[in-house]
C-alpha positions as a Markdown table, in Angstrom:
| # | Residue | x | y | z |
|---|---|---|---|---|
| 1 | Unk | 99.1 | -44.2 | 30.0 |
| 2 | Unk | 102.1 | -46.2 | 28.6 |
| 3 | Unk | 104.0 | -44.4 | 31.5 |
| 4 | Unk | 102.1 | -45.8 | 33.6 |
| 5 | Unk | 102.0 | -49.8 | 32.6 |
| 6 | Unk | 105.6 | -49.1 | 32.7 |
| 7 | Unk | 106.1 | -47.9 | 36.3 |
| 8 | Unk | 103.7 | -50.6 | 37.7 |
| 9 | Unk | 105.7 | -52.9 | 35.3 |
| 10 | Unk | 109.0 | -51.9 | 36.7 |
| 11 | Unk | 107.8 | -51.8 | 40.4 |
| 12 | Unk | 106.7 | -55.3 | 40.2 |
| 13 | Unk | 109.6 | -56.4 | 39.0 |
| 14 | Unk | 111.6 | -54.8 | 41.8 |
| 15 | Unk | 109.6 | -56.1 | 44.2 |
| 16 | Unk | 110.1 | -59.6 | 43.5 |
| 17 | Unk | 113.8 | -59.1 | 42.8 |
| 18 | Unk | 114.2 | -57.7 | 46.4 |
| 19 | Unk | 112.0 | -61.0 | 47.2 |
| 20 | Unk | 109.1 | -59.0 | 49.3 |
| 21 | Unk | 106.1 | -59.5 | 47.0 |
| 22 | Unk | 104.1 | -61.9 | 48.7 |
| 23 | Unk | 101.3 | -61.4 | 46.3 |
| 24 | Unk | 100.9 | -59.9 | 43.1 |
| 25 | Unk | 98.0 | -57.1 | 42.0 |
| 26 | Unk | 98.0 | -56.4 | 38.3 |
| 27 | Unk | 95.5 | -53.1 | 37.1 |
| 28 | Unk | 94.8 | -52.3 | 33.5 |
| 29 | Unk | 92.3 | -49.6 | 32.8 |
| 30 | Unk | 90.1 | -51.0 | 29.4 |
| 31 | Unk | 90.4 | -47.4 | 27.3 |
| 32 | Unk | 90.6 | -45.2 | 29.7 |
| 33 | Unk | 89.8 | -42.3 | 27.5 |
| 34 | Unk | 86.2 | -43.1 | 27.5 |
| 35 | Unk | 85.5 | -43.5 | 31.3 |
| 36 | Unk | 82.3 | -41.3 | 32.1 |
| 37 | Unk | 84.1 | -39.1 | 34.7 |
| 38 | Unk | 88.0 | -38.4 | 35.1 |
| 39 | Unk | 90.2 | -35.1 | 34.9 |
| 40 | Unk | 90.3 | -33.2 | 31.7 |
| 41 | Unk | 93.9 | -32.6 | 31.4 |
| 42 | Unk | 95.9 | -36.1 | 30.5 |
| 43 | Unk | 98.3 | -35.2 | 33.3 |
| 44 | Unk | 95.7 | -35.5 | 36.2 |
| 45 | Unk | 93.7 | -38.3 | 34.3 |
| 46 | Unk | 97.5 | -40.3 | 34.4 |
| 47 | Unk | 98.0 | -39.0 | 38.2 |
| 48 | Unk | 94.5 | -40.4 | 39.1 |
| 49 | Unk | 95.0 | -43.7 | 37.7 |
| 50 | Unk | 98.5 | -44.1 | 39.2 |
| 51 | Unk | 97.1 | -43.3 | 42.5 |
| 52 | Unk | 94.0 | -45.6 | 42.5 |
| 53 | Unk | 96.6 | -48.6 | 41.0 |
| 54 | Unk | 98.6 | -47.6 | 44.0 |
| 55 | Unk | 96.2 | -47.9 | 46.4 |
| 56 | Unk | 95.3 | -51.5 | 44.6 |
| 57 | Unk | 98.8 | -52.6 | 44.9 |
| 58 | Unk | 98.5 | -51.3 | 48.4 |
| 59 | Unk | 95.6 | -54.0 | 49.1 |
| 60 | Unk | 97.4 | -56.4 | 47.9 |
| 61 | Unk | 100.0 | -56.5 | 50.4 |
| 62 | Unk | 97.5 | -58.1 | 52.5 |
| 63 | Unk | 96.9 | -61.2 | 50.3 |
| 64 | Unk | 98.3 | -64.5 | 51.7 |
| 65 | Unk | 101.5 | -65.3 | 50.0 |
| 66 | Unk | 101.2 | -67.2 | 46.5 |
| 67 | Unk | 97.8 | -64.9 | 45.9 |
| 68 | Unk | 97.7 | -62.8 | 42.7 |
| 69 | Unk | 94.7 | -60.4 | 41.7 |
| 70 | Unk | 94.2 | -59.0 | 38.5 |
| 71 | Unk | 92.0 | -56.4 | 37.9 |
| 72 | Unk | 90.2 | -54.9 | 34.7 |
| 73 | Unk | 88.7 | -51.4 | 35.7 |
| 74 | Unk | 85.8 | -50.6 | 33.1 |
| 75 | Unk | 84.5 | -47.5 | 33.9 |
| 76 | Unk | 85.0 | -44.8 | 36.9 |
| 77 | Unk | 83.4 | -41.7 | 38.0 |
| 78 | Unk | 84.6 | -40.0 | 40.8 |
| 79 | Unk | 83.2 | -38.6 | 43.6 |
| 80 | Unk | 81.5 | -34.9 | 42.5 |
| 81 | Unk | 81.5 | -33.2 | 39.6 |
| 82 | Unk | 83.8 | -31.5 | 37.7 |
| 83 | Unk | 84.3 | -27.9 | 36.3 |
| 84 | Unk | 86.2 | -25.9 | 34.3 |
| 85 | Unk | 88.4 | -23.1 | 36.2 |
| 86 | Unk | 90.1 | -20.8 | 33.5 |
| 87 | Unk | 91.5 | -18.4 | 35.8 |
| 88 | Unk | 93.2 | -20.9 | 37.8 |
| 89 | Unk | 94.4 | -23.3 | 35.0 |
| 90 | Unk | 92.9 | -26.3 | 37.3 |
| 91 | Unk | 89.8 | -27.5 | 37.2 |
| 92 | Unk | 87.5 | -27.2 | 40.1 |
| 93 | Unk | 86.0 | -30.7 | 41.4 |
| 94 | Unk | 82.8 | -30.1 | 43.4 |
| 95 | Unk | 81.3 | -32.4 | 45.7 |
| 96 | Unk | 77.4 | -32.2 | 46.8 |
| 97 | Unk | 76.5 | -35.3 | 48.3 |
| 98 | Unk | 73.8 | -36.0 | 45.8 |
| 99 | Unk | 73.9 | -37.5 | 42.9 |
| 100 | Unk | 77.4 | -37.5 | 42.4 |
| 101 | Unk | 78.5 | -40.6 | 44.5 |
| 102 | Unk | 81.8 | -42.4 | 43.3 |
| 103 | Unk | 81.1 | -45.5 | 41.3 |
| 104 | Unk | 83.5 | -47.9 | 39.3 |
| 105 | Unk | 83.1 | -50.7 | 37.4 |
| 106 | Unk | 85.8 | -53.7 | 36.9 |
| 107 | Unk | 86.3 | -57.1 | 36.3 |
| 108 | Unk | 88.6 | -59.1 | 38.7 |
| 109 | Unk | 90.3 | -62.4 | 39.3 |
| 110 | Unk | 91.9 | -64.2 | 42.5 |
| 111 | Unk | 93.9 | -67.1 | 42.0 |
| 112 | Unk | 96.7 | -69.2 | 43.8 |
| 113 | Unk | 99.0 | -71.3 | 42.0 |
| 114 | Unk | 97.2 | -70.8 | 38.6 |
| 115 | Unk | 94.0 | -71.8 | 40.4 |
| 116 | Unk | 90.9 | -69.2 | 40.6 |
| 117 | Unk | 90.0 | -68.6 | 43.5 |
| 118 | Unk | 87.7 | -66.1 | 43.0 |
| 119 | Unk | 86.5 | -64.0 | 40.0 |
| 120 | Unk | 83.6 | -61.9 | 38.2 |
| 121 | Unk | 82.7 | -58.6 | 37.1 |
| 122 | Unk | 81.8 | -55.7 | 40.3 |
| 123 | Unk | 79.9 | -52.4 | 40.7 |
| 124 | Unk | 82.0 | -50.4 | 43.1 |
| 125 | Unk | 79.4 | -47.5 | 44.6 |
| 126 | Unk | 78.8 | -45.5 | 47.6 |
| 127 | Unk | 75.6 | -43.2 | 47.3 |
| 128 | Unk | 76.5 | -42.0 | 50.9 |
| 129 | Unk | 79.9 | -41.0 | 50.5 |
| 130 | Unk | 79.5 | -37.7 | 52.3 |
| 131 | Unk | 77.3 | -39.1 | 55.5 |
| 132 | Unk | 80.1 | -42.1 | 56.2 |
| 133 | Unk | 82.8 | -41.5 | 58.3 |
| 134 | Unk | 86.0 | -41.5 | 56.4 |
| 135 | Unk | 89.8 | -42.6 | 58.0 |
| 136 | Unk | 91.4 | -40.9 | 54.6 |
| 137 | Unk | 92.9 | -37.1 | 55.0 |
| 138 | Unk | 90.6 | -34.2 | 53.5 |
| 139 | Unk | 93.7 | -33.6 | 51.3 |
| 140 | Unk | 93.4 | -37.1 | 49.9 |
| 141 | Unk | 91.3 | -35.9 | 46.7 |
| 142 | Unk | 90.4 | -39.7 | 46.3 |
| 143 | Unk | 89.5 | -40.2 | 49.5 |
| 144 | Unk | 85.9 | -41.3 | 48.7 |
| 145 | Unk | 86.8 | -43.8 | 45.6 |
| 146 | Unk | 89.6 | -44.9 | 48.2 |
| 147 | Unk | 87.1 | -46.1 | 51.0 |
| 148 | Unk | 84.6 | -48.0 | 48.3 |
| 149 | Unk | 87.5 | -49.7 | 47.0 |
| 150 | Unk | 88.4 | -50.9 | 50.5 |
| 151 | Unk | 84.7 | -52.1 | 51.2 |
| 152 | Unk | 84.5 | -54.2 | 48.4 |
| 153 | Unk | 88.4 | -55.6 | 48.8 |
| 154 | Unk | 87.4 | -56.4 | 52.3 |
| 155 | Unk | 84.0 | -57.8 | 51.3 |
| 156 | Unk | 85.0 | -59.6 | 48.5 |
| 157 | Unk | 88.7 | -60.6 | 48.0 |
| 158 | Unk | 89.6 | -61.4 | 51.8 |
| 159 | Unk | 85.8 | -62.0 | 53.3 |
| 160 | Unk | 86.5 | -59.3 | 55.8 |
| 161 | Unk | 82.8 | -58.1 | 56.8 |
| 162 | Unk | 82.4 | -54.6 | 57.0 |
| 163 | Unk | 83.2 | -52.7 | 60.2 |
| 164 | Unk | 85.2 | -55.6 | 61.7 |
């Protein structure tokens, strides 16, 4: 985790020494170690993370210049279920389309120029994960959690409505 802080710590600050961040996404995950669903092994718990503060900063790049979001994720649980694999040595994540939609829960703030904008606490969820059609790559293991956060980015942070 503290390999992480550091490498979205040091890629901000690279950013705005090459003078390119137009906006600024900071994401801290509030003890991790007790959200309800994430890989077993602390190496794909810490790959997971990094990809889904990627995919934040990614977001971010289409805030207006000056804009900076900060984000608190609570909880997560990911799309499907997990299960042990011994044989393999990776664990096997298996998706029904039940009840086993992606959900996550996180606090967030918009501001401007030390103003807020926007703020408040969110329920990301997506009971129909399997039924939507989905722009992400079947490889994309996070494909799911990907699309939910994009819905509520759009609905929420820029006031895109859905499907325009």
């Amino acid at each position: 985790m503290k390999t992480l802080l550091m490498k979205t710590a040091l890629a901000g600050l690279l950013a705005l020494g090459a003078g390119m961040a137009s906006a600024e996404v900071k994401v801290t995950y509030i003890e991790s170690d007790k959200f309800a669903d994430l890989p077993f092994s602390p190496w794909d718990r810490e790959n997971i993370l990094e990809r889904i503060t990627e995919h934040f900063n990614k977001l971010g790049e289409r805030l207006p210049q000056g804009q900076d979001l900060t984000i608190e994720v609570i909880d997560i649980d990911l799309a499907g279920r997990e299960y042990p694999a011994p044989r393999s040595g990776r664990d096997l994540r298996v998706m029904k389309g039940m009840a086993d939609w992606p959900t996550m829960d996180l606090r967030y703030s918009l501001t401007q120029d030390g103003k807020v904008l926007k703020e408040g606490k969110a329920k990301l969820s997506d009971m129909s994960y399997m039924q939507r059609i989905n722009r992400a790559s079947d490889s994309d293991p996070l494909r799911y959690e990907k699309r939910m956060i994009d819905d509520w980015f759009d609905k929420n942070i820029v006031g895109k409505k859905s499907g325009s």
